[in-house]
Residue frames as a rotation matrix with the C-alpha (Angstrom) as fourth column:
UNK 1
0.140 -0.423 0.895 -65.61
0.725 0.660 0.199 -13.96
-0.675 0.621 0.399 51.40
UNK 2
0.859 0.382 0.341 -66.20
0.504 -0.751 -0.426 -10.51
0.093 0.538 -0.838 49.56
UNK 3
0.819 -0.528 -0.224 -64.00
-0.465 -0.840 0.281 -8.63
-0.336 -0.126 -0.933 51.31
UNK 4
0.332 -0.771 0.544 -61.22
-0.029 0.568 0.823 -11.38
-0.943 -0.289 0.166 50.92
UNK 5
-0.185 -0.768 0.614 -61.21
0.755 0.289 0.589 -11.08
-0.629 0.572 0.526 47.31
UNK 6
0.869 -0.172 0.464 -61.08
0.138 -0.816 -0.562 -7.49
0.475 0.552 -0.685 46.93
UNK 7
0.666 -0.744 0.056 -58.47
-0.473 -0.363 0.802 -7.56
-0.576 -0.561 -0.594 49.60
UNK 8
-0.074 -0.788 0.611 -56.73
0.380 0.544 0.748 -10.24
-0.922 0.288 0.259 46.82
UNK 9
0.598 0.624 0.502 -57.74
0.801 -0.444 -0.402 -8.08
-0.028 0.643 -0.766 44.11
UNK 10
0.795 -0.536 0.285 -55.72
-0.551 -0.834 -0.033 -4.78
0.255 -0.131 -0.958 45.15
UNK 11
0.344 -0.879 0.331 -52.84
0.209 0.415 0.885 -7.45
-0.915 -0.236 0.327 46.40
UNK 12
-0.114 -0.651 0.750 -52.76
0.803 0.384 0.455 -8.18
-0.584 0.655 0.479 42.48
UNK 13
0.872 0.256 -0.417 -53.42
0.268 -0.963 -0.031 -4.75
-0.409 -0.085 -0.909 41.88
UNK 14
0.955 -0.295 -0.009 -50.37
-0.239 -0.792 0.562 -4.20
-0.173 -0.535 -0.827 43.32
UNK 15
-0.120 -0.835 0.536 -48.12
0.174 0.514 0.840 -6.48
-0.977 0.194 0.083 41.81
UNK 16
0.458 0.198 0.867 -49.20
0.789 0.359 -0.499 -6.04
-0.410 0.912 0.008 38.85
UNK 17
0.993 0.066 -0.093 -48.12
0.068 -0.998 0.018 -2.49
-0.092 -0.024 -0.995 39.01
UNK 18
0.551 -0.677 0.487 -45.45
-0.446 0.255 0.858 -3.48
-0.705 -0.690 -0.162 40.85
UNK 19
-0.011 -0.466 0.885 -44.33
0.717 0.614 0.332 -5.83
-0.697 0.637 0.328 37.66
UNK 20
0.755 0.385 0.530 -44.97
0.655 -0.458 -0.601 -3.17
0.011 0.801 -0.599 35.13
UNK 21
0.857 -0.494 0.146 -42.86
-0.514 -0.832 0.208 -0.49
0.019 -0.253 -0.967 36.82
UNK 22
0.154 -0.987 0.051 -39.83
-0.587 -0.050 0.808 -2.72
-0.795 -0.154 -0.587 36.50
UNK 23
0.329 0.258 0.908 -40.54
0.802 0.431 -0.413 -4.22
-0.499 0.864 -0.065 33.32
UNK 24
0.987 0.029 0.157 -40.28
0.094 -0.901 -0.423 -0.49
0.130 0.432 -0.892 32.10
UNK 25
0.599 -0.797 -0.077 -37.14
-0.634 -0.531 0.562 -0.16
-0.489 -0.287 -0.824 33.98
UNK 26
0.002 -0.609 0.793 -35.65
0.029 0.793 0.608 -3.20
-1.000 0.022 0.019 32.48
UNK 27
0.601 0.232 0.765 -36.79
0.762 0.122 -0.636 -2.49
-0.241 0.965 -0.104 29.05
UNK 28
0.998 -0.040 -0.054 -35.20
-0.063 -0.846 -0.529 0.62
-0.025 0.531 -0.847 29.39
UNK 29
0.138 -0.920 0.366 -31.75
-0.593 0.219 0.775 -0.69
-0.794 -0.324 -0.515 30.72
UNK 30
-0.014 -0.264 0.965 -32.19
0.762 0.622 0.181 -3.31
-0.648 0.737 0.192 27.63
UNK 31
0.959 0.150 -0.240 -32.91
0.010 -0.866 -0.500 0.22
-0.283 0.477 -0.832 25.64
UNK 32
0.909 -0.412 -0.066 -29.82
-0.378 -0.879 0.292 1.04
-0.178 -0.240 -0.954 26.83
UNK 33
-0.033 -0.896 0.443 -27.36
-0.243 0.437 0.866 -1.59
-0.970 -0.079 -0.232 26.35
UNK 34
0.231 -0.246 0.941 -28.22
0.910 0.398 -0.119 -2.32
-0.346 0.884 0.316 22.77
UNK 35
0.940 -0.302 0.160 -27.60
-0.160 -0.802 -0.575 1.61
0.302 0.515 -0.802 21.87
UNK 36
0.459 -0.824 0.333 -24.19
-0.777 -0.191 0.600 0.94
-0.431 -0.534 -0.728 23.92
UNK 37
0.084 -0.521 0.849 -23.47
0.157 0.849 0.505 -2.13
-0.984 0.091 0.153 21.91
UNK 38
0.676 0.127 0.726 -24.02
0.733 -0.013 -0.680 -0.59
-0.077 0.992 -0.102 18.61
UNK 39
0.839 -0.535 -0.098 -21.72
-0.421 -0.753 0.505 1.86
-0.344 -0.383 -0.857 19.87
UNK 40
0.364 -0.867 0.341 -19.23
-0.443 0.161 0.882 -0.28
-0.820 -0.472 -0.325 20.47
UNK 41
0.396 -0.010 0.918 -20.05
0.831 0.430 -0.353 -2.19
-0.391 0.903 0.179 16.86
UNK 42
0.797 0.584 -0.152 -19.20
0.570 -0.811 -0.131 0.94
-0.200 0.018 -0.980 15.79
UNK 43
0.830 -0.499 0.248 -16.49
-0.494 -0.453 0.742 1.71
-0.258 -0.739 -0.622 17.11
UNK 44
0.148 -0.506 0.850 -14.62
-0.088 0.849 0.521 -1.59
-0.985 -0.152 0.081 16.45
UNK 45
0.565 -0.033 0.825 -15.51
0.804 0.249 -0.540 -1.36
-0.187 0.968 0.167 12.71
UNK 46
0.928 -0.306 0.213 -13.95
-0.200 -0.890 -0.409 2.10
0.314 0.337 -0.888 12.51
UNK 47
0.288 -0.897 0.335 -10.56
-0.564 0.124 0.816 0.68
-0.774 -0.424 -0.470 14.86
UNK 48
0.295 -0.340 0.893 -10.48
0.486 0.858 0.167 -2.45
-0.823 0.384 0.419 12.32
UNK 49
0.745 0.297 0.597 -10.56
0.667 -0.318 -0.674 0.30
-0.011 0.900 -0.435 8.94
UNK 50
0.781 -0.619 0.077 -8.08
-0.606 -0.723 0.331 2.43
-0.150 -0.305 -0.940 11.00
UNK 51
0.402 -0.341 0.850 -6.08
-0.119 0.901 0.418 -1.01
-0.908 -0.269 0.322 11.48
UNK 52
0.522 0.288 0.803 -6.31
0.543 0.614 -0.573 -1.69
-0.658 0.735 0.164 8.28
UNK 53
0.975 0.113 0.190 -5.17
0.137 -0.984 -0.118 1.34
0.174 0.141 -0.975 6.69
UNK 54
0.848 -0.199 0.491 -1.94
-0.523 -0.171 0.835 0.81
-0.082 -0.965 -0.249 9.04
UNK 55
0.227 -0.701 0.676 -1.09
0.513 0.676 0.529 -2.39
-0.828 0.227 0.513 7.79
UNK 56
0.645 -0.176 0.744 -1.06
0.723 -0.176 -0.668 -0.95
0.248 0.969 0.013 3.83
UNK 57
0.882 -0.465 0.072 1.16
-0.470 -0.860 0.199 2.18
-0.031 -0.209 -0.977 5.38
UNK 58
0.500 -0.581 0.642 3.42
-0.418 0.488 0.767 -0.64
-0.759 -0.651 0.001 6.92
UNK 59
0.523 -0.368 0.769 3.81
0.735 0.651 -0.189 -2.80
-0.431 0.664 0.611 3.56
UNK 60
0.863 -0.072 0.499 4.49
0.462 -0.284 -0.840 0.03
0.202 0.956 -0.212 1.41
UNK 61
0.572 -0.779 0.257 7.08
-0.746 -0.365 0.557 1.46
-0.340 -0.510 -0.790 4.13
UNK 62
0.435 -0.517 0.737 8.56
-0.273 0.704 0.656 -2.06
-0.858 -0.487 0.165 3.88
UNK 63
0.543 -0.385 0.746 9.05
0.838 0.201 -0.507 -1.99
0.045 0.901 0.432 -0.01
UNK 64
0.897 -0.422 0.135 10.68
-0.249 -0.732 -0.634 1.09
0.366 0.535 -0.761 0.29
UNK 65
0.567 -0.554 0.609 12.78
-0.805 -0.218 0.552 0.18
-0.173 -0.803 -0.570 2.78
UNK 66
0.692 -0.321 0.646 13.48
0.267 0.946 0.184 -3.55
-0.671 0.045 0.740 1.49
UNK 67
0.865 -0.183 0.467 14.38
0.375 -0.384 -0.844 -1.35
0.334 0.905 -0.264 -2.05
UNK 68
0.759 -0.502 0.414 16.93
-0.463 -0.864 -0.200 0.95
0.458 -0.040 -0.888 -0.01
UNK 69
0.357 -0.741 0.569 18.65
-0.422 0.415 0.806 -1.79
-0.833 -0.528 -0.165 1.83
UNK 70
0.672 -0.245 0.699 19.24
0.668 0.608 -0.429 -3.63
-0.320 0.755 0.572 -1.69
UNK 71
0.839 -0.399 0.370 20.96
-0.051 -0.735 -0.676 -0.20
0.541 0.549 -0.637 -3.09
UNK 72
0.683 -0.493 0.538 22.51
-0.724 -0.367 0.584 0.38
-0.090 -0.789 -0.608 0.11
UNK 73
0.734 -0.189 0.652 23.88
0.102 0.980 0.169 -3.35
-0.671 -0.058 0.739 -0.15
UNK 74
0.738 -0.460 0.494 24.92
0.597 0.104 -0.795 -3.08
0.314 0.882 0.352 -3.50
UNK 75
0.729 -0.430 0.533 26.84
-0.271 -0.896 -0.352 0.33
0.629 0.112 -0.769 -2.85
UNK 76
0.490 -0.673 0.554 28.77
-0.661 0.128 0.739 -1.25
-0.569 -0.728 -0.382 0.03
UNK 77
0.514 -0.261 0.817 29.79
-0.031 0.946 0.322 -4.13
-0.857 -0.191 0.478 -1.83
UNK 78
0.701 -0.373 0.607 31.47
0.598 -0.157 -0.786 -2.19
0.388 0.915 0.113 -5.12
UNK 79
0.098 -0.990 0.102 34.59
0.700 -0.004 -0.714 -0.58
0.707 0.142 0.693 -5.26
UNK 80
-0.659 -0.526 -0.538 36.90
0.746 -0.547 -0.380 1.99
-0.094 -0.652 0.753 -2.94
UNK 81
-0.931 -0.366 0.002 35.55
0.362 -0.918 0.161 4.74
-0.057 0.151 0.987 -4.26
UNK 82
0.177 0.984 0.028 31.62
0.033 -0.035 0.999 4.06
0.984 -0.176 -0.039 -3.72
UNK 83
0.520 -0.007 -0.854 32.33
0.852 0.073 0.518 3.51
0.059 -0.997 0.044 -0.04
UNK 84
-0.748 -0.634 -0.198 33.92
0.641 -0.767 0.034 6.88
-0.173 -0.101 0.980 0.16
UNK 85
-0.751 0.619 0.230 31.17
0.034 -0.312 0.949 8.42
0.660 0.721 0.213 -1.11
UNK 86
0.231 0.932 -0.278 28.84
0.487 0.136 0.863 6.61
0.842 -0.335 -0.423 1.07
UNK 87
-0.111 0.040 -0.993 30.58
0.993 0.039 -0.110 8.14
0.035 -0.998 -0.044 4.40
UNK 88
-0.999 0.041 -0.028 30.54
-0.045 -0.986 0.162 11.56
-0.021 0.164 0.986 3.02
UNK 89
-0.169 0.968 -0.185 26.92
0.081 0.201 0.976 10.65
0.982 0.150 -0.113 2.29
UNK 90
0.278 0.522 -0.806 26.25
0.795 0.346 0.498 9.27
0.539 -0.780 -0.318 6.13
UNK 91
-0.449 -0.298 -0.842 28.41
0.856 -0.413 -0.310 11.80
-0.255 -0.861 0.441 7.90
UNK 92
-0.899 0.306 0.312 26.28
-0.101 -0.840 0.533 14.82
0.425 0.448 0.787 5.92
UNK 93
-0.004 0.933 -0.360 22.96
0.361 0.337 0.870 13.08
0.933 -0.126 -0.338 6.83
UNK 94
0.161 -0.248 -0.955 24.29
0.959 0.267 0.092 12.79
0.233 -0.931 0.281 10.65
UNK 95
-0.736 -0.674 0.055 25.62
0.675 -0.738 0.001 16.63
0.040 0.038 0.998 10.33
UNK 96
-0.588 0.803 0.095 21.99
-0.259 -0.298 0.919 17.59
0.766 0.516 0.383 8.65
UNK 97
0.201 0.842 -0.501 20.38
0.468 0.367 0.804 16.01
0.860 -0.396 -0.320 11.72
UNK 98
-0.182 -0.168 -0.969 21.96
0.975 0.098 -0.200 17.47
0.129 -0.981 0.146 14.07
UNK 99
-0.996 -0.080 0.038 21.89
0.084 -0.990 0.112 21.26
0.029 0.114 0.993 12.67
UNK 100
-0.389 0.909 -0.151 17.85
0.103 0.206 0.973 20.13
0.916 0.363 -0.174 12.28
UNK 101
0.353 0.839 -0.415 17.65
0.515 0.196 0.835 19.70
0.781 -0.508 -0.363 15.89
UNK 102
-0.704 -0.278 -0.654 19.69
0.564 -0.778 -0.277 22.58
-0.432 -0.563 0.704 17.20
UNK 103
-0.869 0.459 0.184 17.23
-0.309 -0.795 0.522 25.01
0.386 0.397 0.833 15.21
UNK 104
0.353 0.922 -0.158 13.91
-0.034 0.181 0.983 23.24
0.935 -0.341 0.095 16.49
UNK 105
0.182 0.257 -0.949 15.38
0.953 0.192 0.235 23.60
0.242 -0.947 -0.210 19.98
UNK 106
-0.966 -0.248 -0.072 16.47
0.254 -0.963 -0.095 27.28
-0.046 -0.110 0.993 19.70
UNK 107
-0.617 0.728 0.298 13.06
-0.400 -0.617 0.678 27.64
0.677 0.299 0.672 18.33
UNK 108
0.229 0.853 -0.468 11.05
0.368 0.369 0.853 26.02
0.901 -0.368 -0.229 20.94
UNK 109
-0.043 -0.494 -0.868 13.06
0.998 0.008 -0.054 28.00
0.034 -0.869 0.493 23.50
């Protein structure tokens, strides 16, 4: 009867060990996902601030832009001699872009 429960003795010995060593390992894998989720908290709070940031770029683009179609508007819709103007206006722009990107392709060549 002795020997039988030292031989069940070192059984639970051995599990016990046996439960420790992967306890550890699991604690450390739980270690490891919560540093990998604060990461990612992280992460997200900086994308949402970037985001953010993005949208205020966007409005204020859009007031200028709402502002320049109104002008634009207006200017089409007054006399001969504004609409003259504007195509001398558009075909310069159009002229100005293209000389813009013949010189940045000479130079990148």
């Amino acid at each position: 009867m002795a020997d039988w429960n030292r031989g069940h003795d070192s059984v639970n010995d051995m599990l016990d060990a046996e439960n420790k060593r992967i306890a550890e390992n699991l604690a450390t894998k739980v270690s490891r996902l919560k540093s990998l989720a604060f990461d990612i908290d992280r992460e997200v709070d900086d994308q949402n601030d970037y985001l953010d940031g993005m949208d205020s770029n966007f409005m204020s683009a859009t007031g200028l832009l709402s502002g320049s179609v109104k002008r634009f508007s207006t200017m089409v819709r007054s006399g001969r001699e504004n609409r003259r103007i504007l195509c001398y206006v558009s075909v310069g722009l159009v002229v100005v872009f293209f000389l813009l990107y013949y010189m940045v392709s000479r130079i990148q060549s």
